[in-house]
C-alpha positions in Angstrom: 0.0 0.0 0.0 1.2 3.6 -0.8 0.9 6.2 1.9 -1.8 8.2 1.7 -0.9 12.2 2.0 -4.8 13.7 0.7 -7.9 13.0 -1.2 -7.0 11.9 -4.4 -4.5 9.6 -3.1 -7.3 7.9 -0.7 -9.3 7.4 -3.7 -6.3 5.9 -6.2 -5.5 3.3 -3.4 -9.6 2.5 -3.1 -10.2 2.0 -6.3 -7.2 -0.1 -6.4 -8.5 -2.2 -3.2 -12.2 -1.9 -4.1 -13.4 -1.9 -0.4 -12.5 -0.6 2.7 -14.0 0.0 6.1 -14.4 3.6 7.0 -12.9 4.1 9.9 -9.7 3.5 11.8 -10.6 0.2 13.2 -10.9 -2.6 10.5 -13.1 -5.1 12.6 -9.4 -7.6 11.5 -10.1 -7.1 7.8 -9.2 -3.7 6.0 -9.2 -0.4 6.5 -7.2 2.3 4.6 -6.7 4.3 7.7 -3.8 2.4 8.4 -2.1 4.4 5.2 -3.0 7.8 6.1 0.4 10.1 6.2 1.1 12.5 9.4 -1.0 15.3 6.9 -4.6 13.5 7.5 -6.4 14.2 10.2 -9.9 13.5 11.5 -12.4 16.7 11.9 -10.4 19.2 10.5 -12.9 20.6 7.7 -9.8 20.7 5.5 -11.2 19.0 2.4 -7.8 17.2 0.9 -6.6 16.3 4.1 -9.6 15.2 6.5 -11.3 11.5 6.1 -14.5 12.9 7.7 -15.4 15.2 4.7 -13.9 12.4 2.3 -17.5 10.6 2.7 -19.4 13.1 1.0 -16.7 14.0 -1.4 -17.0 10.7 -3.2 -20.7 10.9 -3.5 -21.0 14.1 -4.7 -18.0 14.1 -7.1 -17.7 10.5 -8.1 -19.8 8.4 -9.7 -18.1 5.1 -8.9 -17.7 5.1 -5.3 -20.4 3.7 -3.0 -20.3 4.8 0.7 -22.8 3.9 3.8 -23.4 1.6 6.7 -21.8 -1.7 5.1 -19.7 -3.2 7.3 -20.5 -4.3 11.1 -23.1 -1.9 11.2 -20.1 0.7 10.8 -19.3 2.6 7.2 -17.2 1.5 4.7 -16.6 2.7 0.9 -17.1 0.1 -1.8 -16.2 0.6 -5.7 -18.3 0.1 -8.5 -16.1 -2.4 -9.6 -17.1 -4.5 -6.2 -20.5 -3.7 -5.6 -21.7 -6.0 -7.9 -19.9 -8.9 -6.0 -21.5 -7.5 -2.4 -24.8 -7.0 -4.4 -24.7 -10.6 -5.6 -23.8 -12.2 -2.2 -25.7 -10.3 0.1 -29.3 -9.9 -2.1 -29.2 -11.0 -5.5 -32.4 -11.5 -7.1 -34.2 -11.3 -4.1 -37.0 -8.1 -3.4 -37.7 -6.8 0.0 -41.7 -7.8 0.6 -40.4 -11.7 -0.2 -37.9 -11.2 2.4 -40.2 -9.6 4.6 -42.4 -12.2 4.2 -40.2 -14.8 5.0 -39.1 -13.0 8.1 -36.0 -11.6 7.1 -36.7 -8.1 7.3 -37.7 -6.0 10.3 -40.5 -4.1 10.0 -39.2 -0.8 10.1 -36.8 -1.8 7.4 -40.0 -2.5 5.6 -42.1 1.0 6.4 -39.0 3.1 5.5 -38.4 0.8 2.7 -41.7 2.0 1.1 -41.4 5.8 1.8 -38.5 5.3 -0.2 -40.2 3.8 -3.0 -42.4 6.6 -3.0 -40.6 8.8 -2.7 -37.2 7.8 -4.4 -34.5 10.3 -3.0 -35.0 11.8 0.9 -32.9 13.7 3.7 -33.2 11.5 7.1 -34.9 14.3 8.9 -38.0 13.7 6.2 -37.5 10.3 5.9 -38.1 10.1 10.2 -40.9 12.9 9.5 -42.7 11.4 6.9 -42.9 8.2 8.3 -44.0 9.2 11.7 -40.9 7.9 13.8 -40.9 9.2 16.9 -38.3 9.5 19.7 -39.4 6.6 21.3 -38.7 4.8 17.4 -34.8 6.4 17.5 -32.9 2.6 18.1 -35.0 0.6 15.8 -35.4 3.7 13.2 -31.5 3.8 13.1 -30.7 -0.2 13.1 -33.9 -0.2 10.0 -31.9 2.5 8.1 -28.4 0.1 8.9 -30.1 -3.1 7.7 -32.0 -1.7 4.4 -28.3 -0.3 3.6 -26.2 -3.5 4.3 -28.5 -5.6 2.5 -28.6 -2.8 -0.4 -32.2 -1.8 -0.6 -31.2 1.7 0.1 -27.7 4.0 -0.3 -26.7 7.2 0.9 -26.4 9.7 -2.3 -25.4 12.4 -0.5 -26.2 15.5 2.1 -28.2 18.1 2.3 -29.2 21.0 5.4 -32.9 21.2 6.6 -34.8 24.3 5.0 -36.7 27.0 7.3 -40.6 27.3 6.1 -38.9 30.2 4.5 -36.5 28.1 2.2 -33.4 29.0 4.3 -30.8 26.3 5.2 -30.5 26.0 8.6 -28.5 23.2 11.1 -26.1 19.9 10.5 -26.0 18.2 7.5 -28.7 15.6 6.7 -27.4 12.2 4.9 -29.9 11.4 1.7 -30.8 8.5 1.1 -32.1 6.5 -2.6 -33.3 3.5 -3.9 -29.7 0.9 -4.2 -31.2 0.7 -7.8 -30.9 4.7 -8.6 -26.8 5.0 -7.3 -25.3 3.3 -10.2 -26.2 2.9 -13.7 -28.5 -0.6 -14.5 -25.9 -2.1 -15.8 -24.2 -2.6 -12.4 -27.1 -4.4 -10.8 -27.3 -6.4 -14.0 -24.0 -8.1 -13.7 -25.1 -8.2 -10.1 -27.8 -10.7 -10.6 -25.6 -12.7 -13.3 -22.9 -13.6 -10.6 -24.1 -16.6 -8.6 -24.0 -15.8 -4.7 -21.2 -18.4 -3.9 -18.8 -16.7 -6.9 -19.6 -13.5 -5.6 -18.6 -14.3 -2.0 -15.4 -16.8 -3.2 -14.2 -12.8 -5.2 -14.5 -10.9 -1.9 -12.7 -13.5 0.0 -10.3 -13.7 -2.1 -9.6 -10.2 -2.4 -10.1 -9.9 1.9 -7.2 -12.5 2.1 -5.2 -10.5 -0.6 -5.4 -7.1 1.7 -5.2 -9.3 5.1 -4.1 -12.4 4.7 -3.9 -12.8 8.9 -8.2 -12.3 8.6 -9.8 -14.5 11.2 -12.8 -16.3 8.6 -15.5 -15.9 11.1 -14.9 -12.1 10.4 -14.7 -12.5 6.6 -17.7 -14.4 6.3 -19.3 -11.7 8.4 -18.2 -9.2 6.5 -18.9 -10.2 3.2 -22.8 -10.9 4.0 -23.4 -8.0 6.3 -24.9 -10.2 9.5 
């Protein structure tokens, strides 16, 4: 691995990697934190040089970049070269209401799940509005939002700040959120659903034991299918 001095070089190695988890502890698989140079540094605001504002960087300049809650319920960048793999193993050809069905899907991963069909593209502050969530909802509304993106039903596309009822920006930035289907082009989830789920999981092993080859396999088979 090169050391990483900024930005561009953080998204050279990436793409040469194809996965990574986002932050400085790799669970005992990968993370590129452990190639940041003396220059990066966590919560600076400094755009080249800061990992925090990286995340939204790559989603709002990139299309070929993935980035959300992927990985141990932590976040985690994944290329478009591997998404197809993760896509294949963790959902394939599988919808949400089958799974949902069968038990596999909590039920507020299922109500949120249909505001975003509705709706296509929302902040979380109207995605928690629309939907009625309430304070008391806050732990299962956040593990719903974790599951629908590990299983990729939903992605993050990007931020945005609420709006006053007079159109003016106001507060934190709020992640938004789309249908998996809408963040890359059709042609991604198309090879997706031509890879059988044991080839796609046998690719992202072998690539794991590539970057780590000490990985305990109770990890990697955990991180590769996201429970």
């Amino acid at each position: 691995m090169e050391t990483i001095h900024n930005y561009d070089d953080f998204v050279k190695e990436l793409l040469h990697t194809g996965f990574s988890l986002g932050g400085e502890n790799g669970e005992g698989i990968f993370t590129l934190c452990d190639s940041f140079g003396e220059e990066v540094a966590w919560h600076t605001e400094q755009p080249d040089t800061d990992p925090w504002e990286w995340r939204m960087r790559v989603l709002k300049e990139r299309r070929d970049i993935a980035y959300g809650k992927y990985f141990f319920k932590k976040s985690g960048y994944i290329t478009k070269e591997w998404f197809p793999y993760f896509f294949a193993a963790r959902r394939g050809r599988r919808e949400l209401h089958q799974e949902y069905e069968e038990g596999n899907i909590s039920h507020y991963a299922r109500r949120i799940y249909e505001l975003m069909e509705e709706h296509k593209e929302l902040p979380l502050h109207l995605l928690k509005q629309y939907g009625g969530f309430s304070r008391e909802d806050k732990s299962r509304f956040d593990s719903a939002v974790i599951e629908l993106q590990a299983l990729f039903y939903i992605s993050m596309c990007g931020g945005t700040r609420k709006k006053s009822e007079k159109g003016e920006e106001y507060g934190w930035n709020s992640t938004v959120f789309c249908m998996t289907e809408d963040f890359f082009e059709e042609d991604v989830l198309e090879k997706a659903k031509q890879i059988p789920k044991q080839e796609a999981y046998d690719a992202i092993k072998d690539q794991v034991y590539r970057l780590n080859p000490q990985a305990k396999p109770a990890k990697v088979k955990k991180f590769i299918l996201g429970k």
